[in-house]
C-alpha positions in Angstrom: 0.0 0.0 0.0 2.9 2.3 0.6 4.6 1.3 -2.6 1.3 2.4 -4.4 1.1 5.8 -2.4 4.6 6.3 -3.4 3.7 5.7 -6.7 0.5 8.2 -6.6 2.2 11.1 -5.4 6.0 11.1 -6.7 4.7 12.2 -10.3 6.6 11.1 -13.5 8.4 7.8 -14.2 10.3 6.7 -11.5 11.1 3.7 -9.4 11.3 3.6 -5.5 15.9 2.9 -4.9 14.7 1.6 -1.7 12.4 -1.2 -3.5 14.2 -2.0 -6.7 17.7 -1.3 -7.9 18.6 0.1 -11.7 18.5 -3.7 -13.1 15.8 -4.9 -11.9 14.0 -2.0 -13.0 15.5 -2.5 -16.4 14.3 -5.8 -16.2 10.7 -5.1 -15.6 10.3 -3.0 -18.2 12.3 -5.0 -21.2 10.2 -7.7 -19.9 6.4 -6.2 -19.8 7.2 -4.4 -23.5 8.6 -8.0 -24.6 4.9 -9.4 -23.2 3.3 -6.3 -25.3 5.0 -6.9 -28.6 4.7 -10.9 -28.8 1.1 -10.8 -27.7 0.8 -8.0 -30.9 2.8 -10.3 -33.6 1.1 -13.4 -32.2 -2.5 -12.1 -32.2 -2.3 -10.8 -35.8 -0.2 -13.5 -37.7 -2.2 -15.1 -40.1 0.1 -17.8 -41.1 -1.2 -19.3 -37.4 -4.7 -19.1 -38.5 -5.6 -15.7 -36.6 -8.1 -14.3 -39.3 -8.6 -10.4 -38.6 -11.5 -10.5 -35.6 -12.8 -8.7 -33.0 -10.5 -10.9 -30.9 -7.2 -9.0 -32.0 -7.9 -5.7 -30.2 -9.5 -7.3 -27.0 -6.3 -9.4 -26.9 -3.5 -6.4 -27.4 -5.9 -4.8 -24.9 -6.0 -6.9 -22.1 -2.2 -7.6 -22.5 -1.8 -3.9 -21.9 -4.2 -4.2 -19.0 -2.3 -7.0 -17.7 1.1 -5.4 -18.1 -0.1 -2.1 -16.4 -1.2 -3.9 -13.2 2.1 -5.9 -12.8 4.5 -2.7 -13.2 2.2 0.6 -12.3 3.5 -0.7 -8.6 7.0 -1.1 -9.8 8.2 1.3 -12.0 5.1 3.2 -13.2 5.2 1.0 -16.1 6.3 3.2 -19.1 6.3 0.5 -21.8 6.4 3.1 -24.5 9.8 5.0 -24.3 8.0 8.6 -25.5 5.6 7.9 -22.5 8.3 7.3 -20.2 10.6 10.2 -21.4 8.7 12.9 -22.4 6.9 13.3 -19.1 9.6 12.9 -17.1 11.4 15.7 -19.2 7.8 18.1 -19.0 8.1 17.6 -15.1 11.8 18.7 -14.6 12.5 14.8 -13.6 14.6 13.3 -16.1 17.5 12.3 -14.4 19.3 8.9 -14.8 16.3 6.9 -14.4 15.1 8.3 -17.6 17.0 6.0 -19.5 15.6 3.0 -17.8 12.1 4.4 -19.3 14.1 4.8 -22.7 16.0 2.2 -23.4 14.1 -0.7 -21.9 11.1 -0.4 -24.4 13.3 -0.5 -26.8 15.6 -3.5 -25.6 12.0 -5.2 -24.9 10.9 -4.7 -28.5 14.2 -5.6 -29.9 14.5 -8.8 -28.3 11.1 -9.3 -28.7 10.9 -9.8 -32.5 13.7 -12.8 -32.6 12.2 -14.5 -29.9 8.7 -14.5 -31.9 10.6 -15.7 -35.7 12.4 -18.2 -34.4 10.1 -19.7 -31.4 6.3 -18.4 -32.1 6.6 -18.3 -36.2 9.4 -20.9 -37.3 
């Protein structure tokens, strides 16, 4: 609950240093945009048999949802690196934790995309 509060009231994109250090920060975030991106390439692959429904959206959507819960408590979960930069920028915040908010989107993406051609889509 305190985490949360913490959370509520610091503003911007930011982890608690007395809950989580710089790499597990990192981690969480590489890891929920990694979730976001494969659920997106394997909801609208149609070599898997995924014909264009109203399933697609409520999928990417509740994968967002899901991601949002697990990481809002964490690290404010900026799984789009604009998101997680800009504001911190706007509020005066962006400090070194900024690139935790930059560069683990875009790590999460990147690894995210071989791990779908070569396990998901062979």
């Amino acid at each position: 609950m305190v985490t949360m509060l913490w959370r509520i009231f610091s503003g911007g994109n930011s982890y608690n240093p007395e809950f989580l250090n710089w790499g597990q920060a990192f981690f969480f975030e590489v890891f929920g945009t990694m979730f976001l991106v494969l659920t997106i390439l394997s909801s609208i692959n149609e070599s898997r048999g995924h014909a264009p429904s109203y399933l697609q959206p409520l999928a990417i959507g509740l994968s967002i949802f899901v991601v949002h819960i697990w990481l809002i408590p964490y690290t404010n979960c900026a799984i789009n690196p604009v998101r997680g930069v800009v504001w911190n920028i706007i509020i005066g915040q962006a400090g070194n934790q900024s690139f935790i908010f930059l560069f683990g989107p875009l790590v999460g993406g990147g690894v995210a995309v071989p791990i779908f051609n070569f396990i998901f889509n062979p």
